[in-house]
C-alpha positions as a Markdown table, in Angstrom:
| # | Residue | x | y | z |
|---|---|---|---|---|
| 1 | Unk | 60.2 | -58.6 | 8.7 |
| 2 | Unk | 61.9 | -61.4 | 9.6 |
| 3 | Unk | 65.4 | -63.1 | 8.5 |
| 4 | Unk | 64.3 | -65.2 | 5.2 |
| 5 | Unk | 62.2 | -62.5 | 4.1 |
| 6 | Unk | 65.0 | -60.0 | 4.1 |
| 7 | Unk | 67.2 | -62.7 | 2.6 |
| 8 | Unk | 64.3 | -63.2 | -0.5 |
| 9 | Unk | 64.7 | -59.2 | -0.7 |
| 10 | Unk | 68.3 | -59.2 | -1.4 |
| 11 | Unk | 68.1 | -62.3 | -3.7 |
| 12 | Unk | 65.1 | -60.0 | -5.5 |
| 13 | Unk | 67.7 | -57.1 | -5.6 |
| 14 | Unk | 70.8 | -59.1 | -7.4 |
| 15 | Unk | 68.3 | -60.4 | -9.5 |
| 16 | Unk | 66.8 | -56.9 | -10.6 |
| 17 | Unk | 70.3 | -55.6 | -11.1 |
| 18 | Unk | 71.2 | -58.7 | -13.1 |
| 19 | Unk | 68.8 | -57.8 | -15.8 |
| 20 | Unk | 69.3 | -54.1 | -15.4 |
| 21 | Unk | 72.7 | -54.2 | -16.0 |
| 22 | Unk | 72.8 | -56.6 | -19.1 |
| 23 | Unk | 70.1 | -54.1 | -20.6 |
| 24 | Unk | 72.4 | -51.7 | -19.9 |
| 25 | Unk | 75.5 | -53.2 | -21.2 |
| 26 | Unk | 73.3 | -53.8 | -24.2 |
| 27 | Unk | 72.0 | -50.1 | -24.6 |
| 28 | Unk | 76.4 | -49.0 | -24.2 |
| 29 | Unk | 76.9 | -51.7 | -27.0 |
| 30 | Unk | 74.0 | -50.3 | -29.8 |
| 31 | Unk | 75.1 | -46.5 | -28.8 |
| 32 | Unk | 78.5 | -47.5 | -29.2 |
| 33 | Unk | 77.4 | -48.9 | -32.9 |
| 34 | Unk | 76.0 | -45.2 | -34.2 |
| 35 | Unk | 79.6 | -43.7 | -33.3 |
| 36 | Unk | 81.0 | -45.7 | -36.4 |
| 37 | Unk | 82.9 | -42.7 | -37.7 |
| 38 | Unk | 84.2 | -41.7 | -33.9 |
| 39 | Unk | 86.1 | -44.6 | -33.4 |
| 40 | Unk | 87.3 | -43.6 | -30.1 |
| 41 | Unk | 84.1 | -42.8 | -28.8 |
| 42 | Unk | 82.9 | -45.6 | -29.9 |
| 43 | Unk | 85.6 | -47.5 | -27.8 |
| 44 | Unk | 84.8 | -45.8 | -24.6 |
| 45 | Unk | 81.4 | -46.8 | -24.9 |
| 46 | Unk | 82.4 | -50.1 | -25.8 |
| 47 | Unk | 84.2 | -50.1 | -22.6 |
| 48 | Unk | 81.3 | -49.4 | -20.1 |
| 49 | Unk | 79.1 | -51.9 | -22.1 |
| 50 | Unk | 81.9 | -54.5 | -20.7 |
| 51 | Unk | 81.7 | -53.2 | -17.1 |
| 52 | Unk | 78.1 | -53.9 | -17.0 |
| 53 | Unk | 78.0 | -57.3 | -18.4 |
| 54 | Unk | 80.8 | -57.9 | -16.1 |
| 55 | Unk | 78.7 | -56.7 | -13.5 |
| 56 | Unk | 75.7 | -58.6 | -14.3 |
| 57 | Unk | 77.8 | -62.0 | -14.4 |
| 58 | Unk | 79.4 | -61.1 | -10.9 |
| 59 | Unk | 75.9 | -60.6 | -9.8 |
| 60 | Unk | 74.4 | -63.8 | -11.5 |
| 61 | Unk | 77.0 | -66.2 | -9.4 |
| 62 | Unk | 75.5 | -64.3 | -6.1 |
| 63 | Unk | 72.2 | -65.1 | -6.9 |
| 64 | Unk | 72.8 | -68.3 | -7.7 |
| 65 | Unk | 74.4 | -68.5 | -4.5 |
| 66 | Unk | 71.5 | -67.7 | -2.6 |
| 67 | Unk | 68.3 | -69.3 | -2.1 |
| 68 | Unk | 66.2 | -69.5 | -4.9 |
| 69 | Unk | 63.1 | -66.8 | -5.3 |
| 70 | Unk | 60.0 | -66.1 | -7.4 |
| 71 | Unk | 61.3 | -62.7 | -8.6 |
| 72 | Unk | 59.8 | -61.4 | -11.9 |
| 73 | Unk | 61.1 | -58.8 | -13.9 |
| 74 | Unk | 58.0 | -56.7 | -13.1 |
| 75 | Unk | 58.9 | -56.5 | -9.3 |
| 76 | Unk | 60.8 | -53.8 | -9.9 |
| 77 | Unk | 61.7 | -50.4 | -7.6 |
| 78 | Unk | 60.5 | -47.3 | -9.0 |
| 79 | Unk | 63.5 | -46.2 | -10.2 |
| 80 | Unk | 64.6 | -48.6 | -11.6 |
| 81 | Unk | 61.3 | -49.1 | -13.5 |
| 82 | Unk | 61.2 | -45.9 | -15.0 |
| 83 | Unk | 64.9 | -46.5 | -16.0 |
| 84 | Unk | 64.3 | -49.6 | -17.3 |
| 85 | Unk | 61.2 | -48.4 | -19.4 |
| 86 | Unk | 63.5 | -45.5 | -21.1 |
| 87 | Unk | 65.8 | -47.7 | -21.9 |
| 88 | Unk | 63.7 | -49.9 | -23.7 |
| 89 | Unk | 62.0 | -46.8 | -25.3 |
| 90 | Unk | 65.6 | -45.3 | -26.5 |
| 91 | Unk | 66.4 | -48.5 | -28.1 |
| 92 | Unk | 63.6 | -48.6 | -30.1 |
| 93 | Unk | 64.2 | -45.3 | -31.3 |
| 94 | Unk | 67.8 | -46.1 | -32.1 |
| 95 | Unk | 66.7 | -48.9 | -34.4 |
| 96 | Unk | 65.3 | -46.2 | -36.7 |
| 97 | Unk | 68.3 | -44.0 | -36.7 |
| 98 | Unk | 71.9 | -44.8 | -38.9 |
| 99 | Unk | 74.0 | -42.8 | -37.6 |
| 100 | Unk | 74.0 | -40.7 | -34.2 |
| 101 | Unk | 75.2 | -36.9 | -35.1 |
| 102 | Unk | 77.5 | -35.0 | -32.4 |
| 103 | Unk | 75.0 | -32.4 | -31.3 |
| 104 | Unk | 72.9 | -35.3 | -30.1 |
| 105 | Unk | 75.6 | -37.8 | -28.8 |
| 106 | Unk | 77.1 | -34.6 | -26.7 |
| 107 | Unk | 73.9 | -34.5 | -25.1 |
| 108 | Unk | 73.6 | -38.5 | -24.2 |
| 109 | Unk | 76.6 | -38.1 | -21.2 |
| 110 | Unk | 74.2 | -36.1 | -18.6 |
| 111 | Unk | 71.7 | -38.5 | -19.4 |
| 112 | Unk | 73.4 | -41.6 | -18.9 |
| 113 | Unk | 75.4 | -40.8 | -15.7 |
| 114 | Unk | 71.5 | -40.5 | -14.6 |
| 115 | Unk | 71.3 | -44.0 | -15.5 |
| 116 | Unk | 74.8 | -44.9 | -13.6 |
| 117 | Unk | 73.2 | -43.2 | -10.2 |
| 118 | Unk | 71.0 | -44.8 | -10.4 |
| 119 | Unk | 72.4 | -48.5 | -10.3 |
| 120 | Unk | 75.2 | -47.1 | -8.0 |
| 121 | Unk | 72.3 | -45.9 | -5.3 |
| 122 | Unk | 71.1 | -50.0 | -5.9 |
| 123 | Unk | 74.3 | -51.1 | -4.9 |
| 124 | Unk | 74.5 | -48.6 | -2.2 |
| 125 | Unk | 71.9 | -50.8 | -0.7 |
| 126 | Unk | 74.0 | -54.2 | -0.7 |
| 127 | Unk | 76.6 | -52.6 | 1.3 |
| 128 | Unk | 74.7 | -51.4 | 4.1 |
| 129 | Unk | 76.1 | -53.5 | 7.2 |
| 130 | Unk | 73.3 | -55.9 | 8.0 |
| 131 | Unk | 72.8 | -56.5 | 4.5 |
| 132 | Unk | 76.5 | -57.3 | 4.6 |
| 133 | Unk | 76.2 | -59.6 | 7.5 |
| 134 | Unk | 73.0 | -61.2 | 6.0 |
| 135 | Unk | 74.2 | -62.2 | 2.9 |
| 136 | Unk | 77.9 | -63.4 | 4.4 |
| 137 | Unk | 76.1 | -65.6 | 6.5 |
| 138 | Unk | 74.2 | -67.2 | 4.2 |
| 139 | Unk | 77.3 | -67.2 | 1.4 |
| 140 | Unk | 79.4 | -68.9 | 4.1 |
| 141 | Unk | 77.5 | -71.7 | 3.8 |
| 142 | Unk | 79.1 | -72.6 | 0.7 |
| 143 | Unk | 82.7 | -70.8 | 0.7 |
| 144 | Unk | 84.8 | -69.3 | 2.9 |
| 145 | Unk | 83.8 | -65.5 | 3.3 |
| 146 | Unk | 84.1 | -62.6 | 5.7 |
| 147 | Unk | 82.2 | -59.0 | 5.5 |
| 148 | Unk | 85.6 | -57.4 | 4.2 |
| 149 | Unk | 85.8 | -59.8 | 1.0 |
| 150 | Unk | 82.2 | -59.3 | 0.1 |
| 151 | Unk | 82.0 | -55.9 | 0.5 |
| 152 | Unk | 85.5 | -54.9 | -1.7 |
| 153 | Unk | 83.3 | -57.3 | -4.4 |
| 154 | Unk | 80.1 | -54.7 | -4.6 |
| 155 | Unk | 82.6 | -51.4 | -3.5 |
| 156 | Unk | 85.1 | -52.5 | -6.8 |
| 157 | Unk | 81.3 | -52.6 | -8.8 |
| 158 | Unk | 80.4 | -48.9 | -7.4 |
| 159 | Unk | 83.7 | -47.8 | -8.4 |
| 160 | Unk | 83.6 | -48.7 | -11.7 |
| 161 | Unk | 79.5 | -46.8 | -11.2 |
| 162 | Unk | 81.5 | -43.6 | -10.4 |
| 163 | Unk | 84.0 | -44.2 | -14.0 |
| 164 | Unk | 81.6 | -44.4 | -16.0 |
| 165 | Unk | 80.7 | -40.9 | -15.3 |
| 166 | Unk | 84.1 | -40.1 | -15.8 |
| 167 | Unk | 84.3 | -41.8 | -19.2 |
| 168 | Unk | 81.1 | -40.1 | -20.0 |
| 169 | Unk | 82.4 | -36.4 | -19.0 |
| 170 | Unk | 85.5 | -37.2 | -21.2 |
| 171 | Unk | 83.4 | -38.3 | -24.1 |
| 172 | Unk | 81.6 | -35.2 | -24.1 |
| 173 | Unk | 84.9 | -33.2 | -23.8 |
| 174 | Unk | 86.1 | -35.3 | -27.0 |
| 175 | Unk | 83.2 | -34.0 | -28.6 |
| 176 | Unk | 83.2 | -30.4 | -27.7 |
| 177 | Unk | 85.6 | -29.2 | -30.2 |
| 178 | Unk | 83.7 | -31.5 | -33.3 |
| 179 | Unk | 80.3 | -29.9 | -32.3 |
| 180 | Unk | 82.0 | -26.4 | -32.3 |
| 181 | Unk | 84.0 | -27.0 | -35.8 |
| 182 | Unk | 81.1 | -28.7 | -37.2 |
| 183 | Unk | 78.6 | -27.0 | -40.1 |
| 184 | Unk | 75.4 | -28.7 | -39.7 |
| 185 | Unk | 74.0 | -30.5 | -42.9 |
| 186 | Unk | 71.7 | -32.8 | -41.8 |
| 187 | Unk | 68.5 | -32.9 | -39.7 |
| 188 | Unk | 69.5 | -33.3 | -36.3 |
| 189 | Unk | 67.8 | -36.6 | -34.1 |
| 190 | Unk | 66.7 | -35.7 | -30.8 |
| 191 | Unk | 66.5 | -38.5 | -28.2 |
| 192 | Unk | 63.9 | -37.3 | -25.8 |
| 193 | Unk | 63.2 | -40.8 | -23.6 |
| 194 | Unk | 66.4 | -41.0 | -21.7 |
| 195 | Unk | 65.3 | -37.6 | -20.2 |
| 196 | Unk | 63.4 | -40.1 | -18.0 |
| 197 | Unk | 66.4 | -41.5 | -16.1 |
| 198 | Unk | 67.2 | -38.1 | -14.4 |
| 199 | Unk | 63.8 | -37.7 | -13.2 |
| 200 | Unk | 63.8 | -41.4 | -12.0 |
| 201 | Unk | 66.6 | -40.8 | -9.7 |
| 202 | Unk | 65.3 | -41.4 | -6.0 |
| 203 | Unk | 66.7 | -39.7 | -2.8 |
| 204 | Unk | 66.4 | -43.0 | -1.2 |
| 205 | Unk | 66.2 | -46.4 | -3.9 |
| 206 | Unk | 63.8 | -48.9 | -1.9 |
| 207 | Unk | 65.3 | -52.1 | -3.4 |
């Protein structure tokens, strides 16, 4: 494979985790909306939505950056496919539901850090050294970068990856004392797509 054709897969892969992200930052935001009455919860999930938007606009001005490809949305990597396709499935059933109950939402964190592996394991990818190289070379065409800058820009991206898990582990402790206290009085929802994600995590993300 030879330089441009490892440049068009890198431009793919910023492109891929463009829309992955804003679908992620979308499915934070309509979770984040069925916490109504857990207003902190709500906030914390508020804040990851932000982080992946942020992400996906970082990502956007590197693609644009680079030289323009054919990429369509259904060039996707496994994993990332059957990620995508949960998500879209979840949402769906989200739209039916008014109100997410506590058994249910303490179940969500396991699920989503899935989900956060998953895009962390993409960006794992950018990093590697020659990819490094490869894409400096072609962004110092049009500013003034070294391998150091660019990588501390996708490094700061997989940190915030690794928070989210954090965030989601604390949401779940902030729910363990509700779920225990709490006398069940309605039916409870069970959200069985995002079991997907965990399964879709690859020992090695082809990007």
């Amino acid at each position: 494979m030879g330089k441009n054709d490892d440049l068009k897969n890198l431009t793919n892969s910023a492109k891929c985790l463009i829309v992955f992200e804003h679908k992620t930052s979308q499915l934070y935001e309509d979770i984040a909306e069925q916490t109504r009455n857990l207003p902190l919860v709500k906030s914390l999930l508020l804040q990851i939505s932000l982080d992946s938007q942020k992400h996906s606009i970082i990502l956007k001005g590197l693609a644009q950056s680079l030289p323009k490809t054919d990429w369509k949305p259904n060039d996707l990597p496994k994993a990332i496919a059957d990620a995508w396709r949960s998500i879209d499935e979840f949402q769906l059933e989200l739209s039916d539901v008014v109100e997410i109950v506590d058994e249910d939402l303490s179940d969500l964190p396991f699920q989503l850090s899935a989900l956060e592996s998953i895009m962390a394991e993409a960006y794992d990818i950018l990093v590697r050294y020659q990819n490094l190289e490869l894409l400096s070379s072609e962004l110092g065409k049009i500013y003034t970068v070294n391998l150091e800058s660019l990588k501390k820009i996708f490094m700061e991206i997989i940190h915030d990856e690794e928070h989210h898990k954090e965030i989601l582990m604390t949401i779940k402790e902030l729910l363990g004392k509700r779920q225990k206290e709490q006398v069940e009085s309605a039916p409870v929802v069970r959200f069985q797509n995002p079991d997907a994600w965990g399964r879709a995590i690859p020992s090695n993300t082809q990007a």
